[in-house]
C-alpha positions, -999 to +999 in steps of 0.1 A: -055-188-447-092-186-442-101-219-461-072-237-440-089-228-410-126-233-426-113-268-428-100-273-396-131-263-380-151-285-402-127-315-394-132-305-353-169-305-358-171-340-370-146-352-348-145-387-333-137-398-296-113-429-301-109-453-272-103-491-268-108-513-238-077-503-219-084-470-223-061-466-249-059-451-285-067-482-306-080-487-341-072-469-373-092-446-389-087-427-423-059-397-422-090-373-427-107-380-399-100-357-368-095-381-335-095-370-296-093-394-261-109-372-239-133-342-239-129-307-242-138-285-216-170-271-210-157-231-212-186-217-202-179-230-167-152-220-144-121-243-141-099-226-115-075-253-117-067-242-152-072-206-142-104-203-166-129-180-152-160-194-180-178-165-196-193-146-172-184-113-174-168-118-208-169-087-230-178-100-266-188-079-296-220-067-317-206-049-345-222-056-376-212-046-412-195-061-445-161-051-430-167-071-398-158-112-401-188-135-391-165-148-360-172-116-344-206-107-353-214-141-337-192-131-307-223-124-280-246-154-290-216-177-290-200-164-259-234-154-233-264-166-251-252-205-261-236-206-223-269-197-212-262-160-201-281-133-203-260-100-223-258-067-200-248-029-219-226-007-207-218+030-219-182+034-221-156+063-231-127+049-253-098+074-260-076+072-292-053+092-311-069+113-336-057+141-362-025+131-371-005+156-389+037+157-398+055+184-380+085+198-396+108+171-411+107+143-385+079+140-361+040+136-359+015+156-338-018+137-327-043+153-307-063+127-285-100+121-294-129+108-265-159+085-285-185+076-268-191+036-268-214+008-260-196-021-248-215-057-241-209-086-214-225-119-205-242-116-174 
């Protein structure tokens, strides 16, 4: 699944904008090549119409580790710092289920554990 989507990516980043002289699609171009007629969007801005509020404010991620896919260790520069934002911190308290254990036959017993987190934004 990973190398489909390695691909499409590649095939969006070399993308080609295809219009004629009506406005039109017009021309044809190999079955490999990725085509569009318009745009995208600039998401780091607002569109309200769309009901897109950019990426201020945006919580992203700075995990780092073998275990942790690239996607997400990029999270912050791609979301804040390429949009031109600046990244606040924030200590946080997350609460999870913790200690797990059977009880008799048919149930489970979890207590409910606090951690202490950072969590990042753009600003």
């Amino acid at each position: 699944m990973a190398a489909v989507g390695d691909r499409l990516r590649r095939a969006y980043e070399r993308a080609r904008l295809l219009i004629s002289n009506r406005g039109e699609p017009a021309g044809t171009e190999s079955r490999n090549v990725l085509l569009y007629t318009s745009p995208s969007s600039n998401f780091c801005q607002p569109n309200l119409t769309l009901g897109y509020n950019g990426t201020y404010g945006r919580e992203c991620s700075r995990r780092t580790g073998v275990s942790v896919p690239l996607t997400e260790q990029d999270s912050c520069r791609k979301l804040c710092y390429e949009c031109g934002h600046g990244l606040r911190q924030e200590a946080a308290t997350e609460s999870s289920t913790c200690n797990c254990r059977f009880v008799s036959c048919c149930s489970v017993k979890c207590d409910i554990c606090t951690t202490n987190v950072q969590k990042h934004f753009c600003n």
